[in-house]
KOLTOR-58979 format. One record per residue: y, z, x of N, C-alpha, C in turn; residue in one letter; residue number from 1. Coordinates in nm, 4 decimals, always signed. Example, Ala and Ser with C-alpha at 12.3 -4.5 7.8 and 13.67 -1.06 7.14 Angstrom:
<nodes>
[[-0.5690; +0.7800; +1.3190]; [-0.4500; +0.7800; +1.2300]; [-0.3300; +0.7800; +1.3200]; A; 1],
[[-0.2250; +0.7080; +1.2850]; [-0.1060; +0.7140; +1.3670]; [+0.0030; +0.7870; +1.2900]; S; 2],
</nodes>
This chain:
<nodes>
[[+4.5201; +12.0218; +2.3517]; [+4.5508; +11.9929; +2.2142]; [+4.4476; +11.8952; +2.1584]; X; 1],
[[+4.4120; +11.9119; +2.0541]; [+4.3333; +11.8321; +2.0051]; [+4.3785; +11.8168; +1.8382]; X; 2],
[[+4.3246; +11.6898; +1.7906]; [+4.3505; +11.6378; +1.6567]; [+4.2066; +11.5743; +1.5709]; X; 3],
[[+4.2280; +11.6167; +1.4314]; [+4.0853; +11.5917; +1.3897]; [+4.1337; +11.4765; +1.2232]; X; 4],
[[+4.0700; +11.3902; +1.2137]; [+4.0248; +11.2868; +1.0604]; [+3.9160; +11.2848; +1.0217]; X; 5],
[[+3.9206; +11.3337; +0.8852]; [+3.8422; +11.3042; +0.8104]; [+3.8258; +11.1884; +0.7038]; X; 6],
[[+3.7812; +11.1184; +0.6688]; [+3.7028; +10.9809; +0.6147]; [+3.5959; +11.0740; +0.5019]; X; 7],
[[+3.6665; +11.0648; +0.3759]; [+3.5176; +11.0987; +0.2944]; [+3.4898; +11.0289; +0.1735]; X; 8],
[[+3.3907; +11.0297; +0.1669]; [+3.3043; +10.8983; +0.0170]; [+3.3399; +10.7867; +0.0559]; X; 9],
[[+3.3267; +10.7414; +0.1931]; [+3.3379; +10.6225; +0.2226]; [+3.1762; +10.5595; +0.2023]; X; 10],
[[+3.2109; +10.4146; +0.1390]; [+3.1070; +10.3381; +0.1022]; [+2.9756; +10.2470; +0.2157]; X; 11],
[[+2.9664; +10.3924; +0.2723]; [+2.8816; +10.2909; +0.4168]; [+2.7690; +10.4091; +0.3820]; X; 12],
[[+2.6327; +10.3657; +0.4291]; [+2.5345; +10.4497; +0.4366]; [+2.5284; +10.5318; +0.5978]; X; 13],
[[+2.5268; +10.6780; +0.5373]; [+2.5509; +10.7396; +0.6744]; [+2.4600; +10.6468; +0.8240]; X; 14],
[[+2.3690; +10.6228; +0.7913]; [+2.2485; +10.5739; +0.9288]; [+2.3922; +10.4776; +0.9728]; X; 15],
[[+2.4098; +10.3639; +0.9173]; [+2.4726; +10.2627; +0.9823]; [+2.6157; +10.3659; +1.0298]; X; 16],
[[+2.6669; +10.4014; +0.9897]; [+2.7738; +10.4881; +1.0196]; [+2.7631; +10.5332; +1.1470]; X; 17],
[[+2.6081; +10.6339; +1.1752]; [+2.6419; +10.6637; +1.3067]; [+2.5925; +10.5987; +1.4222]; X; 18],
[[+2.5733; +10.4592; +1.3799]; [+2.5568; +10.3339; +1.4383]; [+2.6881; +10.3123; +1.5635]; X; 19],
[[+2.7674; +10.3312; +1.4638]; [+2.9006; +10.3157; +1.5250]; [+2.9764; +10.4478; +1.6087]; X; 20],
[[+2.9133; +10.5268; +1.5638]; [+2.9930; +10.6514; +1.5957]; [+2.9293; +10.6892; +1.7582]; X; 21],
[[+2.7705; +10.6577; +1.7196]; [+2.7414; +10.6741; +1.9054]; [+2.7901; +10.6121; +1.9739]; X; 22],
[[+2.8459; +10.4862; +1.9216]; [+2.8937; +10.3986; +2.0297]; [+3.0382; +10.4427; +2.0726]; X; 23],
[[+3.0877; +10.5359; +2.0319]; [+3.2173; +10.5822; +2.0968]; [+3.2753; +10.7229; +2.1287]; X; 24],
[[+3.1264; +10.7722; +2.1143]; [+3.1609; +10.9264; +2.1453]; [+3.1395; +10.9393; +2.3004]; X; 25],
[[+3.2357; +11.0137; +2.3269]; [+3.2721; +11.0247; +2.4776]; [+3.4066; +10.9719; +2.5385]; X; 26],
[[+3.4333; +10.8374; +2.4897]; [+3.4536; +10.7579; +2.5396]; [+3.6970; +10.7421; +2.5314]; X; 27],
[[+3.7382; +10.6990; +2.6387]; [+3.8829; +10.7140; +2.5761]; [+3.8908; +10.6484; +2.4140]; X; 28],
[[+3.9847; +10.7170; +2.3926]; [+4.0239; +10.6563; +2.2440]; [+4.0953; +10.5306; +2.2149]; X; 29],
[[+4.1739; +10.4701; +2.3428]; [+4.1740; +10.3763; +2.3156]; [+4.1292; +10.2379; +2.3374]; X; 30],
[[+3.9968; +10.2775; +2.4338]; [+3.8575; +10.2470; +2.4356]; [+3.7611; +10.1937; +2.3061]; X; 31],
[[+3.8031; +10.3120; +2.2476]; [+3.6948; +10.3352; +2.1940]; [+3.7786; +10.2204; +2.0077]; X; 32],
[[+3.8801; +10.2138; +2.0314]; [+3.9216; +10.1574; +1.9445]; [+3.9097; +9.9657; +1.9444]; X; 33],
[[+3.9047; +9.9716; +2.0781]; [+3.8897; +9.8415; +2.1243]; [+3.7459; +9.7787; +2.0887]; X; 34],
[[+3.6625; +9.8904; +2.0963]; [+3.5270; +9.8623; +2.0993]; [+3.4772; +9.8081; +1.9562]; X; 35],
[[+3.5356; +9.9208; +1.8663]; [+3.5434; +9.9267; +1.7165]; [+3.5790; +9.7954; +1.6486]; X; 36],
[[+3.7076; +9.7587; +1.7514]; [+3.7886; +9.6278; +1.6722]; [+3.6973; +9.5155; +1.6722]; X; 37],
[[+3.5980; +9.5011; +1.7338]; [+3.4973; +9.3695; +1.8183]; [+3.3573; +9.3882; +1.7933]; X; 38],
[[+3.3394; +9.5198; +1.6870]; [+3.1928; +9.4811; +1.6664]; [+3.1473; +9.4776; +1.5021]; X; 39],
[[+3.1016; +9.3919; +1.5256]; [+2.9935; +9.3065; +1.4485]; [+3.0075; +9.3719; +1.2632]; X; 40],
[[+2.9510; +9.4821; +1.3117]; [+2.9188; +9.5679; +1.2066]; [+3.0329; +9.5921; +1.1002]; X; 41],
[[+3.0055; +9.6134; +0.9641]; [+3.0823; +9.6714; +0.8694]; [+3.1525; +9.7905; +0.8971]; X; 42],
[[+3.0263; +9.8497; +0.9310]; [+3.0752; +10.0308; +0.9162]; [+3.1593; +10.0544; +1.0265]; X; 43],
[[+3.1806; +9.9616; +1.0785]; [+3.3113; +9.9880; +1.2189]; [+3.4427; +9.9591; +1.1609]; X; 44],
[[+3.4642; +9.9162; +1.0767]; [+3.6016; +9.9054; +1.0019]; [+3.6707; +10.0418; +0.9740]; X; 45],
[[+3.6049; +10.1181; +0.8746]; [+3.6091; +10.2437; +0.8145]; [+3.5971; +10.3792; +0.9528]; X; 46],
[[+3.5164; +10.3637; +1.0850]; [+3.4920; +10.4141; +1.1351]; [+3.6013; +10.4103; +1.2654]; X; 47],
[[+3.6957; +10.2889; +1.2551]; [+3.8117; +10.2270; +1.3599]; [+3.9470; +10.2799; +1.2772]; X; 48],
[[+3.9447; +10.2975; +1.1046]; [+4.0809; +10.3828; +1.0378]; [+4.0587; +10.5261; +1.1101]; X; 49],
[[+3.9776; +10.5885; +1.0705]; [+3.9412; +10.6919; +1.1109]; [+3.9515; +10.7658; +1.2327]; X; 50],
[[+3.9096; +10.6719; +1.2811]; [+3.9655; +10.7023; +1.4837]; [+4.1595; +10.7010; +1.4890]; X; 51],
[[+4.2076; +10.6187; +1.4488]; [+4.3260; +10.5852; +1.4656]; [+4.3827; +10.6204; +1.3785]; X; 52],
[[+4.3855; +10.7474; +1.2695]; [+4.4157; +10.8499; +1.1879]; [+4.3992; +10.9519; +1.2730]; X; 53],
[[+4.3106; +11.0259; +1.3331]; [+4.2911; +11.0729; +1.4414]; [+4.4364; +11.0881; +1.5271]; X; 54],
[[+4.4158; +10.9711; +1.5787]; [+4.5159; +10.9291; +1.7152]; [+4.6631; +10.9672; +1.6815]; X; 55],
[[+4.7228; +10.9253; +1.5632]; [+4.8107; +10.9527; +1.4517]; [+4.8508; +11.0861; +1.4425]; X; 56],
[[+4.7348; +11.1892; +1.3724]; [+4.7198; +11.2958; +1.4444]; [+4.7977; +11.3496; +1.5231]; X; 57],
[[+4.7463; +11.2973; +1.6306]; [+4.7703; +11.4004; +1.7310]; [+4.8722; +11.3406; +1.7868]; X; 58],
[[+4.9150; +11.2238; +1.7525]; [+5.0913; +11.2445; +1.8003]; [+5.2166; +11.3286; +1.7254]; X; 59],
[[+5.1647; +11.3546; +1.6207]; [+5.2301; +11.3722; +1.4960]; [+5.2553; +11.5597; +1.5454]; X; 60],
[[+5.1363; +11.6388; +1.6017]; [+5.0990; +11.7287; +1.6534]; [+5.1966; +11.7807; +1.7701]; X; 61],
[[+5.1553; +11.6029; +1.8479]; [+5.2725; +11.6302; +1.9907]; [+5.4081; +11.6842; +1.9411]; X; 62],
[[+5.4561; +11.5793; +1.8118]; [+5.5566; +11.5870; +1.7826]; [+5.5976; +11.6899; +1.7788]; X; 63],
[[+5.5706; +11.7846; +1.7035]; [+5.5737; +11.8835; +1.6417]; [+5.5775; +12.0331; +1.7302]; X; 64],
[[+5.5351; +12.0260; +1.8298]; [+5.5562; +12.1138; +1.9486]; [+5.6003; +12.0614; +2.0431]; X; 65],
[[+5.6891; +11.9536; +2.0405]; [+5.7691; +11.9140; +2.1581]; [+5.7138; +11.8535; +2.2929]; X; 66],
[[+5.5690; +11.8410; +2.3129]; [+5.4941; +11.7935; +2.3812]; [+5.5290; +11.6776; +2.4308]; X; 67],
[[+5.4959; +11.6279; +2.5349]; [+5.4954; +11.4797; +2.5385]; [+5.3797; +11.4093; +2.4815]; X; 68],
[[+5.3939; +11.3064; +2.4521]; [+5.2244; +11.2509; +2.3879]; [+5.2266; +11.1291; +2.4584]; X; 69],
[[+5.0766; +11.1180; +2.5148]; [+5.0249; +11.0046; +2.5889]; [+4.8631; +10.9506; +2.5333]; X; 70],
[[+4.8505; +10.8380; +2.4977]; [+4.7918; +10.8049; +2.3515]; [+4.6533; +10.7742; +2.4805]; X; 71],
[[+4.7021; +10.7155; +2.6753]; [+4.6115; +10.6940; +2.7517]; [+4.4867; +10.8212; +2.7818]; X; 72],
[[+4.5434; +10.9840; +2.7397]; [+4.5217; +11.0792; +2.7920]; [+4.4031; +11.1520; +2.6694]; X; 73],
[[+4.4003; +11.0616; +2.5212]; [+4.2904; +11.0823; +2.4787]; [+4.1543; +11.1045; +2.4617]; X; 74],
[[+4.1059; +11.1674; +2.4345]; [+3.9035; +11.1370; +2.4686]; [+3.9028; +11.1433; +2.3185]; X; 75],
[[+3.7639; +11.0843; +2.2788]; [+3.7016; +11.1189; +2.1420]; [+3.6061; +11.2207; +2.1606]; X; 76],
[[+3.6335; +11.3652; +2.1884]; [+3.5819; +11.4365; +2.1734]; [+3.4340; +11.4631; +2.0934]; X; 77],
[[+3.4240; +11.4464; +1.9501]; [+3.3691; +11.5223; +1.8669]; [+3.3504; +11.4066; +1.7762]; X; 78],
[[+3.2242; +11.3132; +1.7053]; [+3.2319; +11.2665; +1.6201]; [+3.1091; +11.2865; +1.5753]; X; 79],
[[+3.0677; +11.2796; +1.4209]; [+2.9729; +11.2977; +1.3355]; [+2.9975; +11.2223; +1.2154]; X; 80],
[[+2.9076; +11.1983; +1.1342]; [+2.8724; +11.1276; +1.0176]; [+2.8046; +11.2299; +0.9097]; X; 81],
[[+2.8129; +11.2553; +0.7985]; [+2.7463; +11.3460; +0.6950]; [+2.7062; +11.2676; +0.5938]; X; 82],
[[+2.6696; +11.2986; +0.5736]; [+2.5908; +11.2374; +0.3795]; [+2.6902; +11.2634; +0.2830]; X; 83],
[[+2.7473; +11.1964; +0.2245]; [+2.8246; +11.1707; +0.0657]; [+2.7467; +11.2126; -0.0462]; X; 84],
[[+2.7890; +11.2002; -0.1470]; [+2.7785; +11.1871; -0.2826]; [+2.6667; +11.0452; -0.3173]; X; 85],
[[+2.5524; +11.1073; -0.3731]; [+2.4938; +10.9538; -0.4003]; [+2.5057; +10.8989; -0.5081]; X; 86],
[[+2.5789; +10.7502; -0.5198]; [+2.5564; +10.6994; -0.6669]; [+2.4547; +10.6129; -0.7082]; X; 87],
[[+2.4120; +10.6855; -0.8206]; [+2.2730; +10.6574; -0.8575]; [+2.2790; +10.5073; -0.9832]; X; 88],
[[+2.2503; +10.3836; -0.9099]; [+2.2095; +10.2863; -1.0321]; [+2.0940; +10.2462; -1.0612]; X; 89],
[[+2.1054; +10.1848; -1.1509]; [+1.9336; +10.1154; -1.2162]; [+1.9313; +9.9851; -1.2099]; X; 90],
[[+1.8288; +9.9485; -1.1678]; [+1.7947; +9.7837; -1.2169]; [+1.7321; +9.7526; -1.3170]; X; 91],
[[+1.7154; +9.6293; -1.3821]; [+1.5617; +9.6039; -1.5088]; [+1.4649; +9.5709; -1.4181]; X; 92],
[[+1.3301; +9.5803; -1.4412]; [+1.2037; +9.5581; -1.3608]; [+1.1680; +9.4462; -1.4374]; X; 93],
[[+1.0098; +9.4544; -1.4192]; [+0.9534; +9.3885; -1.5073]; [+0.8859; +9.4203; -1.6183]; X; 94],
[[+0.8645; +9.4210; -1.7265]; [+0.7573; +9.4903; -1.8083]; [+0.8512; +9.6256; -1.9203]; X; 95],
[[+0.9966; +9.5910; -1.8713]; [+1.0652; +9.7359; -1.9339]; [+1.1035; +9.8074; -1.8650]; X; 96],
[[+1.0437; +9.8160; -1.7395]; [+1.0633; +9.9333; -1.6587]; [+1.2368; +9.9453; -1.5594]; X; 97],
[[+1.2474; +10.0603; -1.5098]; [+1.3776; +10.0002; -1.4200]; [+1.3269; +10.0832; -1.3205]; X; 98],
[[+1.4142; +10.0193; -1.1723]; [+1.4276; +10.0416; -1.0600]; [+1.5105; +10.1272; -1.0014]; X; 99],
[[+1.5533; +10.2218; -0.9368]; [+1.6673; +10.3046; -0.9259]; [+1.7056; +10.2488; -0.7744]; X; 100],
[[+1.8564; +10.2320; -0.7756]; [+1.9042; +10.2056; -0.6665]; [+1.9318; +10.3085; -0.6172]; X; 101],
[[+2.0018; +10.2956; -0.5105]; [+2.0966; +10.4724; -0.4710]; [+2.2151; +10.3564; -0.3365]; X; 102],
[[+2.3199; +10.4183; -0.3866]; [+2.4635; +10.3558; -0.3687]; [+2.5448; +10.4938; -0.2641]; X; 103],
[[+2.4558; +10.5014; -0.1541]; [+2.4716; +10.5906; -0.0156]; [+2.6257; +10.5901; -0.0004]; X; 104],
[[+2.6984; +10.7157; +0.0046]; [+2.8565; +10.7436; +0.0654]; [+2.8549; +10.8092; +0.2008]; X; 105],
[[+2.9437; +10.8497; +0.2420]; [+2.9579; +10.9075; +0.3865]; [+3.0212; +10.9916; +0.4440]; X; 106],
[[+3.0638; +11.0842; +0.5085]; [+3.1837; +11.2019; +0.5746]; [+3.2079; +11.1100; +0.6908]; X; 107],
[[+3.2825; +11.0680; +0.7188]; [+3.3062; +11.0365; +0.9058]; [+3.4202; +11.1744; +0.9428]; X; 108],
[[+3.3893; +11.2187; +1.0377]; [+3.4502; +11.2837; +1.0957]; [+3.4656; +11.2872; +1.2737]; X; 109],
[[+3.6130; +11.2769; +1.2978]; [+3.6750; +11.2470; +1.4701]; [+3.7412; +11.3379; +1.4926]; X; 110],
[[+3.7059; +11.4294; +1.5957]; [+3.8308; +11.4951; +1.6528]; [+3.8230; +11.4032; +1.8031]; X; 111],
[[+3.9805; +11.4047; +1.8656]; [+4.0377; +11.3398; +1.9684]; [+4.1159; +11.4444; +2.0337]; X; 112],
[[+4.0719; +11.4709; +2.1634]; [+4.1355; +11.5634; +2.2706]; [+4.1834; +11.4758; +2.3637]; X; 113],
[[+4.2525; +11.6162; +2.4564]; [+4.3237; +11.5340; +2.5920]; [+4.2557; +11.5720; +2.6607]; X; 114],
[[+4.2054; +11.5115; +2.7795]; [+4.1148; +11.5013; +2.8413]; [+4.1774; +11.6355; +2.9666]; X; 115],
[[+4.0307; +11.7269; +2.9871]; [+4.0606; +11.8465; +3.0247]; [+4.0625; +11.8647; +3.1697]; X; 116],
</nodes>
């Protein structure tokens, strides 16, 4: 059985995103949540709902077919990061001119299996 979350137009720039995401692919889920909770980075906030929406998931799943659910018996299977929607701002320069920002969004996407 496996369970999948999606995270979209979240406000992180994909690069840093899958900053975080290598760091827990493979790995148990509730591992991998631990890891999430303790690092450093921004984009591990958004990337630690996501996992544990996931997890949510797939109890919700268990539920639902009578399964037993064991939250130890997780893997993070499957994770990736995509490119969002870009929002495009301007700055003033100097001289008249403007600067264009770009205001990077994100897909996170987790599927979480039981380990086979």
């Amino acid at each position: 059985m496996e369970a999948k979350a999606i995270a979209r137009h979240v406000r992180v720039t994909p690069r840093k995103a899958r900053r975080m995401v290598d760091l827990i692919r493979g790995k148990k889920a509730t591992e991998a949540v631990t890891i999430l909770k303790f690092a450093p980075q921004a984009a591990a906030l958004p990337v630690r709902k996501t996992l544990e929406s996931a997890i949510a998931n797939a109890r919700v799943k268990a539920d639902k077919a009578g399964e037993p659910f064991r939250e130890n018996d997780l893997v993070v299977k499957e994770t990736y990061v995509d490119e969002g929607v870009t929002l495009k701002r301007f700055r003033a320069r100097a001289q008249g001119r403007a600067a264009r920002i770009n205001k990077r969004t994100s897909h996170i996407t987790i599927v979480v299996a039981e380990k086979a």
